[in-house]
C-alpha positions in Angstrom: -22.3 4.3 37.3 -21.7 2.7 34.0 -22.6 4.3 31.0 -26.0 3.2 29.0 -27.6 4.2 25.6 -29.4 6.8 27.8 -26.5 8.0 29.0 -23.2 9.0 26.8 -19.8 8.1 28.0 -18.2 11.0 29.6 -14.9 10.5 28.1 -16.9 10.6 24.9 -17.9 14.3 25.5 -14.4 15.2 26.7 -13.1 13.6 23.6 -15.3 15.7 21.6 -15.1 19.1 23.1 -11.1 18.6 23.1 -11.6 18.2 19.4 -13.6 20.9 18.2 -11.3 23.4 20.7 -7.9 21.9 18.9 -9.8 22.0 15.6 -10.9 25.6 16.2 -7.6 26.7 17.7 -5.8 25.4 14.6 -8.4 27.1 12.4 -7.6 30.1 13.7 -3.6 29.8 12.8 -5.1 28.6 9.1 -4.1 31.2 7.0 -7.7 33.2 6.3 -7.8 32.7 2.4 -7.7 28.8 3.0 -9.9 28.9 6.4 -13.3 28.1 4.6 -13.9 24.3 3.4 -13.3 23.1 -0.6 -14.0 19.6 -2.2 -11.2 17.1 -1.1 -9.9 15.1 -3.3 -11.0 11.5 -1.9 -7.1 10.4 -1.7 -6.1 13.6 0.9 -9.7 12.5 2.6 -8.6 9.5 2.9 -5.1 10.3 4.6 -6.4 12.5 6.6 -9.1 9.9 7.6 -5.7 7.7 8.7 -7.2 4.5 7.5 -5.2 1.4 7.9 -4.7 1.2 4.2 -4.2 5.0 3.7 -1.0 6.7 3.2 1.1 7.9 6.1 2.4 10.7 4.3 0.7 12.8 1.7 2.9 14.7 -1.3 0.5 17.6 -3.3 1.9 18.4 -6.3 0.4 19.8 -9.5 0.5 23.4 -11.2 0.4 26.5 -9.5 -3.1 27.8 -8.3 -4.8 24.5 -8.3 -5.3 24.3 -4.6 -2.9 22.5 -3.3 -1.9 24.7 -0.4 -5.6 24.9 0.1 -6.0 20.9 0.5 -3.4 20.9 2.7 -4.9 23.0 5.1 -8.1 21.4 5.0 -6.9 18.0 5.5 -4.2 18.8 8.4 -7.7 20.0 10.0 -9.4 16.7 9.0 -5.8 14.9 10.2 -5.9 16.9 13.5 -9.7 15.7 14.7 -9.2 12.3 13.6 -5.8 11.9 15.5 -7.6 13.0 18.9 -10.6 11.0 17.8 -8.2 7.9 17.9 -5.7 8.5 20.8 -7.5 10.9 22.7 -4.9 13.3 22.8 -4.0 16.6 21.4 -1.3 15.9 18.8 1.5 18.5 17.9 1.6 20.5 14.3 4.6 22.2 12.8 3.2 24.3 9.5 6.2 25.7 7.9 6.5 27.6 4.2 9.8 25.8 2.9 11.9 29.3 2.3 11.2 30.9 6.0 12.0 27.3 7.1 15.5 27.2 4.9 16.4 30.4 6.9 15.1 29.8 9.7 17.7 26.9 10.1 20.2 28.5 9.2 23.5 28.7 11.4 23.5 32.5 11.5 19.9 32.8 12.3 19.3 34.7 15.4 15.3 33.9 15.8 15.5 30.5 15.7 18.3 28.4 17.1 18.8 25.5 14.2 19.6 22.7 16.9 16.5 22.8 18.5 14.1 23.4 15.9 15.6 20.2 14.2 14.8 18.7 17.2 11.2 20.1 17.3 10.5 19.1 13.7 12.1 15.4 14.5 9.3 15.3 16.8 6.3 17.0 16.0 3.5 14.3 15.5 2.9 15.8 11.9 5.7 18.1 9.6 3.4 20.1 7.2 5.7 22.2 4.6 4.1 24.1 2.2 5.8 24.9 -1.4 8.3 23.3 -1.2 10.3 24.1 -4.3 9.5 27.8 -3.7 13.0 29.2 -3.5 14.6 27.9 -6.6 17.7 28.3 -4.9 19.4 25.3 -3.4 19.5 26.0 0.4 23.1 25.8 1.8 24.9 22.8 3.3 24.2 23.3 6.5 20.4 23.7 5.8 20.6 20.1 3.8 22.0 18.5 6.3 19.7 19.6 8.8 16.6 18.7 6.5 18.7 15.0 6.1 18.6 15.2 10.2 14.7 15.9 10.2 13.6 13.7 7.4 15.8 10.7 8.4 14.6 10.7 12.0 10.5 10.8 10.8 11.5 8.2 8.5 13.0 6.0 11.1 10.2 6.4 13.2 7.3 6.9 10.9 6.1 10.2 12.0 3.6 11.6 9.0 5.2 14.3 6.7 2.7 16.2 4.3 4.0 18.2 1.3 2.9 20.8 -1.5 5.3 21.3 -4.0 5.0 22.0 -7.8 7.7 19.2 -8.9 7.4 15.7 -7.7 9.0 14.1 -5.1 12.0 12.5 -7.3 12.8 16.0 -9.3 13.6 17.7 -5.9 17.6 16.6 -5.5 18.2 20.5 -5.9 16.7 21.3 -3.6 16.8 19.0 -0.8 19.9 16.9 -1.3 20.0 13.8 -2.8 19.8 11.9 0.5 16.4 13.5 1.5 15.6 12.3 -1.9 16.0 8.9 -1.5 13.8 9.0 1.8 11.1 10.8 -0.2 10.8 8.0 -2.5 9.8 5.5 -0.5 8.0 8.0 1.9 5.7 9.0 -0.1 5.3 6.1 -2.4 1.3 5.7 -2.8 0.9 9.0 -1.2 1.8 11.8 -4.6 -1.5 13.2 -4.9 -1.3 15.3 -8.6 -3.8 18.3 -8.5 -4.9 19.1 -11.9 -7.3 22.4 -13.0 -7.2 25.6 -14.0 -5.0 28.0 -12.1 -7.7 29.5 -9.2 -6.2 33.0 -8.6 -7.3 33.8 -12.0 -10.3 33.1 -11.9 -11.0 34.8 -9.1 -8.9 37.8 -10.5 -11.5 37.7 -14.0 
């Protein structure tokens, strides 16, 4: 029987309980310090919103303590619900902290094997790296040239990439090679978000 204003489209209650159970099950991954909602800046509302004229990929950067690990969190959430809200389907999430990921693809690693975890994070619907300047140390060869592997294909095929980092996206050469680099650029071009305030942890240290 067809749907009416009485009566709500099925799919339309599917939709929304697959939502809230991927939004919940990624809430419960979420780090518990950054599980409870803060003020989004309107630009990472507005990517993760996925507007036609928003941003595909979304680069925090700014000082340290002023949240931008905690807007990133948020707005994956945000990201996540609007995704299935669009598609109706659940969409894959890799959340990585830059330094576990440098190791992790490593070729001497022996949790992760570095072939196929390029080839997951080629394809995940959304690549979330968190701090991503947070070694200091340039990872090795092999690591940038798997990071050129993983960046090039999203590139190529427009899959969303969302940053934190404390330097911005052209003063990270060092650390990413100077190929990634140039992808960056145009990447995230209209999509730097710069976080400004006081540092957080101290106030909540005081």
């Amino acid at each position: 029987m067809p749907s009416t204003s009485d009566q709500p489209d099925p799919r339309e209650s599917v939709y929304r309980e697959r939502r809230e159970d991927a939004v919940a099950a990624y809430l419960g991954r979420t780090p518990v310090i950054y599980q409870h909602d803060i003020p989004l800046h309107p630009l990472a509302a507005h990517w993760a919103a996925q507007a036609d004229d928003a941003p595909q990929n979304l680069f925090l950067t700014g000082a340290i303590g002023v949240g931008k690990t905690h807007t990133a969190w948020q707005a994956t959430r945000l990201w996540l619900d609007r995704r299935i809200a669009n598609t109706g389907r659940q969409p894959t999430i890799q959340t990585w902290r830059s330094t576990s990921l440098f190791d992790a693809l490593q070729p001497n690693n022996h949790d992760y094997d570095g072939r196929t975890l390029t080839a997951q994070l080629q394809r995940t619907d959304l690549l979330y790296i968190d701090d991503l300047a947070a070694a200091r140390v340039s990872p090795s060869g092999w690591t940038q040239e798997r990071l050129y592997e993983i960046f090039d294909e999203r590139y190529i095929n427009r899959r969303p990439v969302l940053i934190t980092c404390d330097v911005l996206p052209g003063e990270t050469e060092a650390i990413v090679g100077e190929r990634v680099q140039s992808r960056m650029r145009e990447m995230f071009r209209g999509g730097v978000l710069l976080l400004e305030g006081d540092d957080r942890r101290k106030g909540a240290a005081a």
